[in-house]
C-alpha positions, -999 to +999 in steps of 0.1 A: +336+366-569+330+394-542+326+424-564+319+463-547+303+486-572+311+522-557+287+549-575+253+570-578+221+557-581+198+568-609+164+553-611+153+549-650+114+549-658+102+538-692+068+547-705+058+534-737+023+534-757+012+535-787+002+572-802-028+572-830-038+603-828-032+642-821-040+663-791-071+690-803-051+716-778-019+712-797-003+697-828+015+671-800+009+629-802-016+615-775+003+592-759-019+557-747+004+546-719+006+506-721+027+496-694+052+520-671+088+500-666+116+509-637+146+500-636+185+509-615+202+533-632+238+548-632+258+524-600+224+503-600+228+493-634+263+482-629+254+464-593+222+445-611+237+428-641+269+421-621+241+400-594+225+388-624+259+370-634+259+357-607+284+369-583+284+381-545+279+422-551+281+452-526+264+485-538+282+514-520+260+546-528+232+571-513+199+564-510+167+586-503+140+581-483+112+594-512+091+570-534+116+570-562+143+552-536+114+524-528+117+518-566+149+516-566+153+493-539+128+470-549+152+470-589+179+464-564+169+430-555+201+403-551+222+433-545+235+441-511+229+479-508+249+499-480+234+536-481+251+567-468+222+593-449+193+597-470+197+624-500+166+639-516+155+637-540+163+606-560+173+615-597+152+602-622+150+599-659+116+591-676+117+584-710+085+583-730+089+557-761+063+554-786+066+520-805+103+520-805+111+556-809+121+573-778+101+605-778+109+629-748+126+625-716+119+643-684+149+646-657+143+654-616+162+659-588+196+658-611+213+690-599+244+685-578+237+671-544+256+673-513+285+655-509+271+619-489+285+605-455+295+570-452+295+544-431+319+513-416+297+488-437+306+508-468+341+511-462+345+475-451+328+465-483+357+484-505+380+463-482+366+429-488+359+429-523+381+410-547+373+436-576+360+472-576+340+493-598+331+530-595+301+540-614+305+580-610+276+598-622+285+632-604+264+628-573+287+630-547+293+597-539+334+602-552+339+626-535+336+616-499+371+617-485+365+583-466+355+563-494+382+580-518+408+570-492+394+535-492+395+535-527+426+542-529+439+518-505+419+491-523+440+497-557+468+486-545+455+451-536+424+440-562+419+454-598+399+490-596+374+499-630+369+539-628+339+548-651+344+589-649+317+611-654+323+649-662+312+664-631+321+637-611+351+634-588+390+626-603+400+593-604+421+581-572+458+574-584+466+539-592+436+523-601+440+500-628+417+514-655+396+542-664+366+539-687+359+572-705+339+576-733+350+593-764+335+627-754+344+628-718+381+619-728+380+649-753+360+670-730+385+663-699+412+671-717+401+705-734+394+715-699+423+714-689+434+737-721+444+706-745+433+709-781+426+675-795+416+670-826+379+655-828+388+620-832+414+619-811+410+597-789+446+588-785+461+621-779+435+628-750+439+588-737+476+599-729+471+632-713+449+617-693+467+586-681+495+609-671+470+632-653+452+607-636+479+580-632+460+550-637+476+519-650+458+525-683+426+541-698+404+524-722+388+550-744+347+535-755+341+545-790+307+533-797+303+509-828+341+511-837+348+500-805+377+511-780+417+523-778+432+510-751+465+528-736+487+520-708+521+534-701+551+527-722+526+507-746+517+505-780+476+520-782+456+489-793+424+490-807+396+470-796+371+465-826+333+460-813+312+430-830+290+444-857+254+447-837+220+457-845+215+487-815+181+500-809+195+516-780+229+520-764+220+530-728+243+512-702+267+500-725+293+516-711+282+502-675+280+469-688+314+474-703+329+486-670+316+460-649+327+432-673+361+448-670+367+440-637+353+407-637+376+399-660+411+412-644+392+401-611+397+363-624+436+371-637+432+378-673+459+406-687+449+441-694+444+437-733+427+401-729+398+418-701+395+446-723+390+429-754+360+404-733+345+436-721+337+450-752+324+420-765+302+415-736+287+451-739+281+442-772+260+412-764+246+430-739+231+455-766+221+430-788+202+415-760+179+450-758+206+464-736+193+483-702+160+485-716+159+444-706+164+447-674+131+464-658+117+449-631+087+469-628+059+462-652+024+482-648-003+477-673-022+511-684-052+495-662-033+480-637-052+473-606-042+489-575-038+454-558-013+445-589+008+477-580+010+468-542+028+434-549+063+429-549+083+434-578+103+402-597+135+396-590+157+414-618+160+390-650+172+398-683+140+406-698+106+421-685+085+393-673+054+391-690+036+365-668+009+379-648+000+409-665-037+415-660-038+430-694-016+415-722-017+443-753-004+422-788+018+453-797+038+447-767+048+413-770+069+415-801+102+433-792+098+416-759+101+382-778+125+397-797+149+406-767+141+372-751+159+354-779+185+379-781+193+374-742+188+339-744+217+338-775+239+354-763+245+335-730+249+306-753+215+292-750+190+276-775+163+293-782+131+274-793+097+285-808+067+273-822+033+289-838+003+290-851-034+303-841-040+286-809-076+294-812-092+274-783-065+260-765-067+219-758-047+190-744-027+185-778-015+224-776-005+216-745+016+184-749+031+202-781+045+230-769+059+215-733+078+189-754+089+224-776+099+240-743+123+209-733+144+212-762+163+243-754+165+272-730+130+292-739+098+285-760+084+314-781+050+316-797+045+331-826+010+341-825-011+349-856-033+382-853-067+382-854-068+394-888-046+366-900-066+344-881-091+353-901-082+348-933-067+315-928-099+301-912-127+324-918-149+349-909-164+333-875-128+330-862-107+336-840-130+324-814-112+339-786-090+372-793-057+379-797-053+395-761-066+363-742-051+342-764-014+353-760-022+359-722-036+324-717-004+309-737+020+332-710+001+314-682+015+283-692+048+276-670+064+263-708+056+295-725+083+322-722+072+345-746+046+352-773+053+373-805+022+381-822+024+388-862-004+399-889+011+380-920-008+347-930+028+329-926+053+335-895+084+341-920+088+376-910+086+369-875+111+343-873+137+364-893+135+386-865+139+359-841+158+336-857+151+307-837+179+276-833+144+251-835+115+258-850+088+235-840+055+224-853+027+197-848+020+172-876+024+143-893+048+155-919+091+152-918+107+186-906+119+189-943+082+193-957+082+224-934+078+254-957+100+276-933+129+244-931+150+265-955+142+297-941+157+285-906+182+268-917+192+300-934+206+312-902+217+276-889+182+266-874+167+231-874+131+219-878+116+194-858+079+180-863+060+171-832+029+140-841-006+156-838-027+141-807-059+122-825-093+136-814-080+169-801-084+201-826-100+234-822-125+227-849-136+194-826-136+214-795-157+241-816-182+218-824-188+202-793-194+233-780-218+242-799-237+213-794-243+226-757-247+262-759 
């Protein structure tokens, strides 16, 4: 499906670290930055998990000419970007995370910017495209008189998904839906001297389906969901599937692009609208816009690491080839991996143990792990846990090299590190569909078997290689050093 995403570009910059202590000049955290993550923001957003989807996507926007735009572009990648003249500078919203907690966030270049020019590319793009959303996040790109006329033109051919923003332009008349949040439907509508009550979200939907006569507006109400209202209609109510959210950013993105996918392919109003909540859902429960950096820098990163090309986009941040792997990463990357993978209907796998000094039986173990579903995860014990398990002359090798040494293995997907003596907490979080392990034993001898099948897992037992162990390869060793 040819889908033109019409919008502004935001780039999004994660920091996150670990904080231990506080500064001396001020009672404020220190902040140890472990890796700096980039991703397409605002239209971007929209544009990259449409690509990622797999379908044929035109990004009609303005683009810079400062550093922050060679970020962007480089997020951008499988997305066909026609650019208006360059506008300076390129918004940008760093967020500093410690952990999980978002801490602070820092916006540039976000005040009001010129209104863009466009080009024939980007008008023949709206022309061609079999669906159209417009991502408006009040940069100007709305508001050019070509592209609104385009727009305009386009709604009365191919579904049109409006995603309003509160300083951004009015909706064109006629497209066929309009994605305002709960608090821009309220807002819009008090501007213009209404009085709706603070819930209601169907009093404002219908002043502002008259105002802006579109063929309906869906009002997004977080975790209860949306009201969808169309004229000389019932309102209906869209219930959202219960989800675990760390955080909600680019739900409503996800939500509008899934919209017109859906009424792209010929499903009715109430059918797409229903399939787009569920996919923002998923899309949350999958670590939501926070998945999809491209950009990973470790704290030490060399400078030749930060010259190469980023990754294509992917729905999780690509651990492989990190120069420096930091343990306290790896969990709620693992975590995200296994939500992704689930909720594209795959089967997620994973394995554990200590992995101490890796041999030819670890290998053969967890490549026959990878081939049974759609990832392999490690769960890695700490070097604490190592240590109590085994003793106090292991782990030979620590925990850094040993869950960076398991990501350079091409069956290794991701590695999820835990300090318990047993992996049960760590596969409660990931709730694996297999949970594999080496030995000699039937999957129902596995202590976690009743754990994992608590969630509708399966065990499954992989034979131990004879003559190949880390105590054997320990030994031998020793006899040469």
């Amino acid at each position: 499906m040819r889908i033109t995403v019409v919008g502004d570009v935001l780039l999004d910059v994660d920091i996150n670290g670990a904080a231990t202590r506080l500064s001396p000049d001020a009672p404020v955290p220190v902040v140890d930055v472990a890796d700096i993550r980039r991703r397409a923001g605002g239209a971007g957003l929209v544009a990259t998990v449409l690509a990622q989807d797999g379908h044929d996507v035109a990004l009609v926007t303005a683009v810079s000419d400062d550093d922050g735009a060679s970020h962007l572009r480089r997020a951008l990648a499988g997305v066909s970007v026609l650019a208006g003249a360059p506008l300076a500078p390129t918004p940008t919203k760093t967020r500093v995370r410690i952990g999980t907690h978002p801490m602070v966030r820092f916006d540039e270049g976000c005040a009001p910017a010129p209104v863009p020019a466009s080009t024939g590319e980007m008008l023949a793009a709206i022309a061609a495209a079999d669906t159209i959303v417009v991502a408006d996040y009040g940069r100007g790109i709305t508001a050019n008189t070509d592209i609104r006329a385009a727009l305009a033109s386009a709604a009365r051919r191919v579904p049109v998904v409006w995603d309003p923003h509160p300083a951004g332009s009015v909706p064109v008349e006629g497209v066929a839906v309009v994605t305002p949040n709960l608090a821009e439907a309220l807002a819009s509508a008090k501007a213009d001297g209404l009085e709706p009550s603070r819930t209601g979200a169907e009093e404002a939907g219908r002043y502002l389906l008259e105002k802006w006569g579109s063929g309906a507006v869906l009002v997004t109400r977080g975790e209860d969901g949306a009201l969808l209202l169309s004229a000389g209609a019932a309102s209906q109510g869209i219930p959202a599937p219960k989800t675990n959210v760390s955080d909600p950013c680019g739900a409503g993105d996800r939500l509008a692009g899934s919209l017109a996918v859906h009424l792209g392919r010929g499903l009715d109003l109430a059918q797409a609208a229903a399939k787009a909540v569920e996919d923002a859902s998923a899309f949350l429960a999958a670590g939501g816009a926070a998945a999809l950096a491209v950009v990973t820098e470790a704290a030490e990163a060399s400078p030749a690491a930060e010259a190469s090309p980023a990754a294509e986009a992917g729905p999780v941040v690509e651990l492989k080839g990190l120069e420096l792997v930091d343990p306290g990463d790896l969990r709620p990357e693992g975590v995200h991996l296994a939500q992704a993978v689930r909720s594209r209907g795959g089967t997620v796998v994973a394995t554990g143990g200590c992995f101490d000094l890796l041999h030819a039986g670890h290998a053969r173990t967890l490549a026959a792990a990878r081939s049974m579903g759609d990832c392999l995860i490690v769960c890695l014990n700490s070097d604490e846990s190592v240590r109590r398990l085994k003793g106090v002359h292991r782990p030979i090798v620590s925990v850094e090299d040993r869950a960076e040494l398991l990501l350079a293995l091409e069956c290794v997907d991701a590695v999820v590190v835990f300090g318990e003596d047993t992996p049960e907490a760590c596969l409660t979080e990931i709730q694996p569909d297999i949970w594999v392990k080496g030995g000699d034993y039937t999957p129902e001898e596995l202590p976690e078997a009743r754990l994992v099948a608590g969630w509708g897992g399966r065990c499954v037992t992989v034979p131990f290689h004879p003559a190949r162990s880390t105590s054997g390869l320990a030994a031998a060793l020793a006899k040469v050093s």
